[in-house]
Structure formats: C-alpha cells, structure tokens
C-alpha positions in Angstrom: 12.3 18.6 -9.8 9.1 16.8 -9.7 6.5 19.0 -10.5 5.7 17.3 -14.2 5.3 14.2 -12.6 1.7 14.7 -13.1 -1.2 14.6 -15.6 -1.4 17.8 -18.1 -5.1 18.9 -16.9 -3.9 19.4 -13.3 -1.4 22.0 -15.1 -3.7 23.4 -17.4 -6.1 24.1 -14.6 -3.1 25.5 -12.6 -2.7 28.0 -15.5 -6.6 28.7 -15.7 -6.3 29.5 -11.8 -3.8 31.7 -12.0 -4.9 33.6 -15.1 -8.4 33.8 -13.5 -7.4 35.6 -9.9 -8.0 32.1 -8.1 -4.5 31.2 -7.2 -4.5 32.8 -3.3 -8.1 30.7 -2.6 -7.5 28.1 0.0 -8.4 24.6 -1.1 -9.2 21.7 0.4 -9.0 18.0 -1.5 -10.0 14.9 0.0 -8.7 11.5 -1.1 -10.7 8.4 -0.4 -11.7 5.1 -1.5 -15.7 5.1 -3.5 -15.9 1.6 -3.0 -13.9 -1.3 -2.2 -12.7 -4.3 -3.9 -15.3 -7.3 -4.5 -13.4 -9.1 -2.2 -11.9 -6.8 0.3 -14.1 -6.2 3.6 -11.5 -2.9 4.7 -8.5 -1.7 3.1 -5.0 -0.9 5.1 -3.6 2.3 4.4 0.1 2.6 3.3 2.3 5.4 1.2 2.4 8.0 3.2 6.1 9.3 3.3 6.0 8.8 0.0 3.3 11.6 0.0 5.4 13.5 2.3 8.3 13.3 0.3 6.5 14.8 -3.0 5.0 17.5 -1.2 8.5 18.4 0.9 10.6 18.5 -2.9 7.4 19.5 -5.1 9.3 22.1 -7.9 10.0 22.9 -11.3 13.1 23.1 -13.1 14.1 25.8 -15.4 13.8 23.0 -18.1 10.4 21.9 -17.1 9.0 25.3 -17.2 10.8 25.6 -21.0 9.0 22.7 -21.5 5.9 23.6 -20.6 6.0 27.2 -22.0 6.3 25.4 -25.6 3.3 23.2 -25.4 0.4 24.6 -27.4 -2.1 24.2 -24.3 0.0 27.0 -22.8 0.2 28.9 -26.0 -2.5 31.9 -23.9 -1.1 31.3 -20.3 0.1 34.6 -19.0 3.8 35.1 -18.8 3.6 35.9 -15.0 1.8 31.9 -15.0 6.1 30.4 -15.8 7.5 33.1 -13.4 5.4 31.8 -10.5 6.4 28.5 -11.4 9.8 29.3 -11.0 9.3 29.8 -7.0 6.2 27.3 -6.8 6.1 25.5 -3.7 4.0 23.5 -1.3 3.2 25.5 2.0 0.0 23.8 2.6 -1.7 21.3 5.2 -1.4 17.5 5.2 -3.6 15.6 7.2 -4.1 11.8 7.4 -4.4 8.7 8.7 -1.3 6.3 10.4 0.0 4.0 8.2 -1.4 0.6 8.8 -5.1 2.1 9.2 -8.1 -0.1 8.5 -10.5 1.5 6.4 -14.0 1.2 4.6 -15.6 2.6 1.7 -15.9 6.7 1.7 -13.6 7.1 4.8 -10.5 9.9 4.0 -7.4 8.6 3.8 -5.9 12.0 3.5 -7.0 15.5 3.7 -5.1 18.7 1.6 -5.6 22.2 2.7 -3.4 24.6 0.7 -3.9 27.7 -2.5 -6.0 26.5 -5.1 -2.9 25.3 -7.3 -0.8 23.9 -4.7 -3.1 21.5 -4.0 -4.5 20.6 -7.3 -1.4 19.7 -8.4 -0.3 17.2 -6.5 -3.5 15.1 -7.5 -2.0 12.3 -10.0 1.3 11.2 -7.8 -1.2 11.6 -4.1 -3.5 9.1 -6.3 -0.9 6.9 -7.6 1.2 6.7 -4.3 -1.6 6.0 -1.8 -3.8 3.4 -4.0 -0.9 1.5 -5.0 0.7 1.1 -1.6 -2.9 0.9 0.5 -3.9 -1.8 -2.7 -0.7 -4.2 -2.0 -0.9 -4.0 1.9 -4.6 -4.8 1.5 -3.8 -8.0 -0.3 -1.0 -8.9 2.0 -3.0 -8.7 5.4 -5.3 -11.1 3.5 -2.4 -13.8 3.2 -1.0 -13.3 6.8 -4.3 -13.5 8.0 -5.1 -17.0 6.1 -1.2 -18.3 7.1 -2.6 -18.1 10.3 0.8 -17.7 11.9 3.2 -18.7 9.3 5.2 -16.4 8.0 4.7 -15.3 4.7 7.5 -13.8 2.6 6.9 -11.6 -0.1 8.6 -12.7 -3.6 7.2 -10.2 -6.4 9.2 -8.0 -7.5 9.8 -9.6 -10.8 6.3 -9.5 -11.5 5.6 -6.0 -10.5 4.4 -3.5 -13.1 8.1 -1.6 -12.4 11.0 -2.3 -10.4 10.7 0.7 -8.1 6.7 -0.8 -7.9 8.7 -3.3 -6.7 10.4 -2.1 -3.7 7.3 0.0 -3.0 5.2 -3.2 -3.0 7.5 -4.9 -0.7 7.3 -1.7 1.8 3.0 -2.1 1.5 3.4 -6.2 2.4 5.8 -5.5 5.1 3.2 -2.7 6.7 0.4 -5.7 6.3 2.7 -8.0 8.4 4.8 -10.0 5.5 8.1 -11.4 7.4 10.0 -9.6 4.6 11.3 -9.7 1.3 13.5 -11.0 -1.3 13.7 -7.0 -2.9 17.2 -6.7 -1.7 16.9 -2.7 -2.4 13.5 -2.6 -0.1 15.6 -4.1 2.7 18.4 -1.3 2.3 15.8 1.3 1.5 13.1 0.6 4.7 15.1 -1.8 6.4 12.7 -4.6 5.8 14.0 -8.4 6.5 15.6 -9.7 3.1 15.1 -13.4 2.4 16.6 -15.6 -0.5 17.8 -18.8 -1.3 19.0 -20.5 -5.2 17.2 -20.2 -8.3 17.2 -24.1 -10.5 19.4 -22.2 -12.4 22.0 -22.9 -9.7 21.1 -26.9 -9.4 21.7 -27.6 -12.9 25.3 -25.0 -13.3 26.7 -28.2 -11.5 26.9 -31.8 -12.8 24.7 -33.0 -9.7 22.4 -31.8 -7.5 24.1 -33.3 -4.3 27.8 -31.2 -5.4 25.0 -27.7 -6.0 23.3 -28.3 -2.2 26.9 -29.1 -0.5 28.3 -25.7 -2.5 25.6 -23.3 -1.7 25.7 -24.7 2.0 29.2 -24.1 2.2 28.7 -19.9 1.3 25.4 -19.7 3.0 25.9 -22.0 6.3 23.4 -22.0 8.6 21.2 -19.7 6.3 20.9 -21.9 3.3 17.8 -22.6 2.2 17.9 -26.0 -0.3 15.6 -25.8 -3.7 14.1 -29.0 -3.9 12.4 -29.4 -7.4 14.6 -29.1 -9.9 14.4 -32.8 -11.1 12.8 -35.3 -8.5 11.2 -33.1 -5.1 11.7 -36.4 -2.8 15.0 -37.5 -4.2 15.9 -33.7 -3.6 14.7 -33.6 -0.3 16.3 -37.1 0.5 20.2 -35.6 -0.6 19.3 -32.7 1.5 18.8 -34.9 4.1 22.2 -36.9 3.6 24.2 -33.8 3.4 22.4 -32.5 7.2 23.4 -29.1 8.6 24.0 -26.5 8.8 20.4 -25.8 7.4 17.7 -22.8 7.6 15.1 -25.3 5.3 14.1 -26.6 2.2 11.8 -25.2 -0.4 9.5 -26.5 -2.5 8.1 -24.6 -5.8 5.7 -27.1 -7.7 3.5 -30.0 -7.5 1.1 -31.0 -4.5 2.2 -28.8 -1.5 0.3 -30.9 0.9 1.2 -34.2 0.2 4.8 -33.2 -0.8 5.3 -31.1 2.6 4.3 -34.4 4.4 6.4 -36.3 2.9 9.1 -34.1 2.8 8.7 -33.4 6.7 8.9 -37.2 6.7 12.1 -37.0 5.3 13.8 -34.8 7.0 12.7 -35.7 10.3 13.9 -39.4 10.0 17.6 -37.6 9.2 17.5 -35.9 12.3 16.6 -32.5 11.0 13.6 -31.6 13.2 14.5 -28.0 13.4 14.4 -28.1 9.2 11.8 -25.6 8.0 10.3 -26.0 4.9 9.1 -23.0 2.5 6.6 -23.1 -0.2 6.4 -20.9 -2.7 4.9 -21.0 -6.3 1.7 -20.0 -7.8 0.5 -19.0 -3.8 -2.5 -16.8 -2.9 -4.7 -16.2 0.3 -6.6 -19.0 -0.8 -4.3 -21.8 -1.7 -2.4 -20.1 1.3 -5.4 -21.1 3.9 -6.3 -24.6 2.4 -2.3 -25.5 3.0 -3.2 -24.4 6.5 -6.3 -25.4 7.3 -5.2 -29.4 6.0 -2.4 -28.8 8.3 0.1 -29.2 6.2 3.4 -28.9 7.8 5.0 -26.0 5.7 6.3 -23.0 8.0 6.4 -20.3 5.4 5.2 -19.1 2.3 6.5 -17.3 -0.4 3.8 -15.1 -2.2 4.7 -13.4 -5.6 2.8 -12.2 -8.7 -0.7 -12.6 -7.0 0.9 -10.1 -4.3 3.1 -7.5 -6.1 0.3 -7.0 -8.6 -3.0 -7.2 -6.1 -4.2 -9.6 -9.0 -7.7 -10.2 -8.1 -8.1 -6.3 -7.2 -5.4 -4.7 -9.3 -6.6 -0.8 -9.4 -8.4 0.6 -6.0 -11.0 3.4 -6.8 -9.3 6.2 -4.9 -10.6 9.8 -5.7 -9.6 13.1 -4.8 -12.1 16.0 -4.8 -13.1 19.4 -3.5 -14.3 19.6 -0.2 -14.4 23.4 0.3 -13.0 26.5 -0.8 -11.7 29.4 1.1 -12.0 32.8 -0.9 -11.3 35.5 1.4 -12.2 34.1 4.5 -16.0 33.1 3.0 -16.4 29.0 2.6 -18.1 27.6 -0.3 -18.9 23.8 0.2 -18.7 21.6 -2.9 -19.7 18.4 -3.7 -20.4 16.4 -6.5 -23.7 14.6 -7.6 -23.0 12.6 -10.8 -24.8 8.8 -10.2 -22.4 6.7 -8.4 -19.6 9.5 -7.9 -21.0 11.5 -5.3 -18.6 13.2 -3.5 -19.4 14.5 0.5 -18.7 18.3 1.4 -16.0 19.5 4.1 -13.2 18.4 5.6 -13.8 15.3 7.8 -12.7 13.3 10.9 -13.6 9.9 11.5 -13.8 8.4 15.4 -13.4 5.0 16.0 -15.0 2.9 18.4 -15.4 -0.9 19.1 -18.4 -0.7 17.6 -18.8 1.6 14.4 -17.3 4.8 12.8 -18.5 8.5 12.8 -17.5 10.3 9.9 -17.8 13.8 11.0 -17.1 17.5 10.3 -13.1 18.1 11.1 -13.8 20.4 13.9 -15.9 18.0 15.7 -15.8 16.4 19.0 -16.6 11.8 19.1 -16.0 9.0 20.7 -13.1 6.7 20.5 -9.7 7.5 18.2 -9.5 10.0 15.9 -8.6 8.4 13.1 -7.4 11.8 10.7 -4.2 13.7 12.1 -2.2 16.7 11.0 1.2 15.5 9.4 2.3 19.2 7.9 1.3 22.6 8.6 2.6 25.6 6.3 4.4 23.2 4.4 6.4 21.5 7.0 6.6 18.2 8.4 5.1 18.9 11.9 7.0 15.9 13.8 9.1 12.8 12.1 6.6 9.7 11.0 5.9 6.5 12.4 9.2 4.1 11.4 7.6 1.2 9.0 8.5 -0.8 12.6 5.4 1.8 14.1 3.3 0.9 11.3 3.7 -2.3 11.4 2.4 -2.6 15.1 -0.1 -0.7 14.2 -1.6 -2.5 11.0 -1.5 -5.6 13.3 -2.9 -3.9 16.4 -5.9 -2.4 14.6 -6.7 -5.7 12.0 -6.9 -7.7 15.5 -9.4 -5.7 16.6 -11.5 -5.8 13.7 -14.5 -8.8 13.9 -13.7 -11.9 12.9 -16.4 -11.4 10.2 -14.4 -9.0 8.3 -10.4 -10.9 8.4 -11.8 -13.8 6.8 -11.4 -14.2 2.9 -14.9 -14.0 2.1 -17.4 -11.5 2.2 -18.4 -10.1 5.7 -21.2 -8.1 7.5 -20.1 -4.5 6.6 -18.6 -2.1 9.5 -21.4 0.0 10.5 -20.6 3.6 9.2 -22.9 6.7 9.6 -22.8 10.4 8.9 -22.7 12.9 12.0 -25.8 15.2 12.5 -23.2 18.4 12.0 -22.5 16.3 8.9 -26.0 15.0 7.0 -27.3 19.1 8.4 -24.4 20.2 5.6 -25.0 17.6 3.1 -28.6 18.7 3.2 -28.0 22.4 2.6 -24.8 21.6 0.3 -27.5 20.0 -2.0 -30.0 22.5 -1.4 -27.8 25.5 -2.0 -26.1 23.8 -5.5 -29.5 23.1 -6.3 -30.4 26.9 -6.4 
C-alpha cells in the first residue's frame, strides 16, 4: 500500500498512458546525478534495498484508488484506468550499481526497464531514496577520510529532517565507514554498532558531579563513557580521573578541542588511565574533523551530528530520472533531452572501470575493467539476495582507497577522466539528428 507515495503528475501521466494505448510500451528511466556538489569530487551510492523494497510491495489499496477516483484530475480517466490499478504491479527490470559505489557527474546509478506506467511511477520515492542515502554517505566518507583513522560516530538523528531520515542517514554513514551510531532503531534495523553515553541532563539530576560519574559507571561498567563539560571540562576530567575504572573514555562537547584533549590526556594518563579514550563531539565537520587531526590532537573519536544527518554544506543532490528509450512493439525510439544545462544522454548505459578512467557505454557493450551497472531484478523479482550493509561496507572502503589521492581530500581535485564510447557519441549524434527532423 504504497503506490500514492508519490507526486500527482507521475499519476496523472499514468492515467494519460493508459487512456492513450501506451501502457504495454516498454520503458526505460535512468537515474543519475547532473552534477555534483561544489565540494564533492565523487559521490558514494547508498539506498538501494530501499529501492528494492518499494518496487517488491509497490500497490494500491482499495482506499487509495477511492481516493484517487474523487480527485478532479481524474474526473476523465477511463474507468478501466482504477480497475488496472487494482492489480497494478511492478514486473519490470532493476539494474544498478553496489552500494558503496564511487561515482561522478552523469554516471547511472540505476537503470528501470519495465511498461511505460510501471516505471514512471516509481520516479518520486527512486529519487527521494537514492539522493538522500547517496547525499549522507557522500558526506560521511568525507569525515572518515579527514579522521584519518579515528573513528567517527555518527550523532544526528535529532537533527535530521525526520526520524525515519534518521535511521536512514545512519544506514548511509555506516556504508561510508562511520563506526556506528547512536540511532538505537538503525542498530536493530541494519545491525549497525550503537554508541551512547549521558546527556548534562544526567550530571546535574544529581547534587554533584562525582555521585552522577560513580552512578552511571556502576550501570554501564566497562562501557561508560564520562561527559565532561557540564560545569568545569578539567575539574570534570580530574573526578573522572579519581573515580578510575572501569572506563570506555571521556567526552568532551565544547570549548577548545585541541588544547582541552591535551590536557585532558594529561590528566588521565597521570591517573593511570592510559587505555582512557577520549571522544569529541560538538559542532564537528570534515574540516574541524581534519585540523583536530592534523594538530595531533590526541582525541580517538569523533562524534559528527547535524552537519552529517543533514549533508549541510550540500543538502539536496541533483539526481534526475529520464527516458532513455522506448520499446513499442519491438521498434526502439531513443530519447533524450536538450534543454540548456539538463541534457539528458539516450539508451541504457554501462560504465567500466579502470585504474585509470571510466567508459560510459551502450548496455550491451563489451570494456575494460568492472562493470560498474548489474541486474538486481528481472520480471519483477529480486534475482539473488543483496550485499549485507557488512558487503557494502567493504566495498565503499575498497573502492574510495583506490580512488587518487587528489579526489579523498576535502578540497577540490583534478576530475576523474570520463568519456563517451564510440557506440555511444555514434547514437548521441543521430539521437540529435533524428529529434532534430
């Protein structure tokens, strides 16, 4: 019971299909990325069994159809338009890219191959689910890169846009290599590592700070994680440091990371407490993230929030989906679209991979090195069970190591070196050349 999940035009169009003979042509939609972020050099796909998922359950319920049948946009739709409805479900293609893909300007994410209203439904949530996920785990890999090996925690869910954006976003930044989460329902939900401590609220429910460490050690033992900053950061850390084990760390939420984590690793060595971590979390992006490293200060993790949850620097992600080809009785028609600065490229694709540049190509074409676009469901089924988030995971780490130096780093890079097959430009050219006619 999904199928109004979705923007009105994708419905009316469904109607205008069906009333016009179109509904048995065979479609096929592309989504990709126009451009990327100012400051992105690749994105890192994520949200695909979310796709999945849609497509597997997409339906309408009896109610939805009532609905629908009394909006005046439908006021001319044919009655036989509600009764196929009533049966309406996906049987196309799905083809895409892993999870934890890295990917550049005008490269498919996925590829749908279905009847014409099958797959121009599913437009909006295919949109909404791959730009939001891809759009988080792009901004994540950016802070795991710049912790250079410290692990960062993600911390956002209170700041999301939703809750369930949320748990969603907290999937994304563990894909992008995030040590977890403190989204209790993500860890339940994906099986993501959950990670919490005490709010200040908990420091000042007691008459002193000393009595709220010793209690919160005594429930959380060898886990407990000891807020620092409630009222003095130092005198905080120095209590800590009288009350010893059992203790995961300290964490520190304001003020001057670098000199307090210096002074606080001061501290807490002189007790004894080598193995003490400390955390810092507050106000933390990729940036602030790689000055704290690169001054080596002696924090071991970071806790990232609002700048993660909501990709705050690059909050939307220009993701498109458009018409590739059409399929009427076994004749192809190419389409593309020429509007200035929304051109759109004709046919299905593939894209190879080397170690040195990517070939977008025709889908039925032979290349060099990985083919990045796979089939995920044929006639509606799932072909084979996806990649765990565990698989993902490896792979988003896997791929971002391989990519130059030039390109992980926070600032702009040298762009990856992308061209156009011959098979490919040949049906650009005579795409053009036969719209033009």
């Amino acid at each position: 019971m999904n199928g109004l999940l979705t923007d009105l035009y994708e419905l009316t169009m469904a109607a205008g299909y069906f009333e016009s003979g179109k509904a048995d042509e065979i479609a096929t939609f592309e989504l990709a990325v126009r451009h990327l972020p100012s400051k992105r050099n690749f994105i890192l796909a994520a949200g695909l069994p979310q796709v999945v998922d849609y497509l597997l359950n997409l339906s309408f319920a009896e109610e939805e159809i009532d609905y629908l049948r009394g909006l005046a946009q439908f006021r001319l739709a044919p009655p036989e338009f509600f009764e196929y409805l009533r049966t309406f479900r996906f049987t196309g293609d799905l083809f895409a890219v892993p999870e934890g893909t890295p990917l550049f300007a005008g490269e498919p994410i996925l590829t749908i191959r279905a009847p014409i209203i099958q797959a121009q439904i599913p437009e909006t949530y295919l949109l909404s689910a791959i730009a939001f996920q891809t759009s988080i785990a792009s901004k994540a890999v950016r802070s795991v890169e710049a912790a250079a090996g410290r692990a960062v925690v993600e911390f956002g869910t209170r700041r999301a846009h939703t809750p369930e954006a949320g748990v969603l976003g907290a999937r994304a930044a563990y894909i992008a290599g995030c040590a977890g989460t403190s989204n209790t329902l993500a860890g339940f939900r994906f099986g993501i590592p959950v990670m919490g401590t005490s709010a200040h609220s908990w420091v000042m429910s007691f008459p002193c700070e000393m009595e709220a460490f010793r209690r919160l050690q005594r429930v959380l033992g060898d886990a407990t994680v000891q807020l620092l900053d409630t009222y003095d950061t130092l005198e905080g850390a120095r209590r800590a440091a009288r009350l010893g084990g059992p203790l995961w760390g300290v964490r520190l939420d304001s003020g001057d990371f670098l000199a307090l984590s210096r002074q606080v690793r001061a501290i807490l060595d002189e007790a004894g407490l080598r193995d003490a971590k400390i955390m810092a979390s507050g106000d933390l992006d990729e940036h602030r993230i790689r000055d704290l490293a690169a001054a080596g200060a002696p924090i071991d993790a970071f806790g990232v929030g609002t700048q993660l949850s909501t990709s705050a620097d690059a909050p939307a992600l220009g993701a498109t989906y458009k018409l590739v080809v059409l399929d009427i009785r076994g004749i192809k028609r190419f389409t593309a679209k020429y509007s200035p600065d929304k051109i759109s490229i004709p046919d299905s694709k593939q894209v190879f991979r080397d170690v040195a540049r990517d070939v977008i190509a025709r889908s039925g074409e032979c290349g060099k090195g990985e083919a990045l676009m796979r089939p995920v469901m044929l006639g509606g089924r799932l072909i084979e069970p996806l990649p765990s988030i565990e698989q993902a995971r490896q792979r988003a780490a896997e791929s971002v190591a391989k990519l130059p130096p030039s390109l992980r780093q926070l600032e702009a890079g040298e762009p990856w070196p992308i061209v156009y097959s011959r098979e490919l430009r040949e049906l650009i050219d005579r795409t053009r050349h036969n719209l033009a006619g």
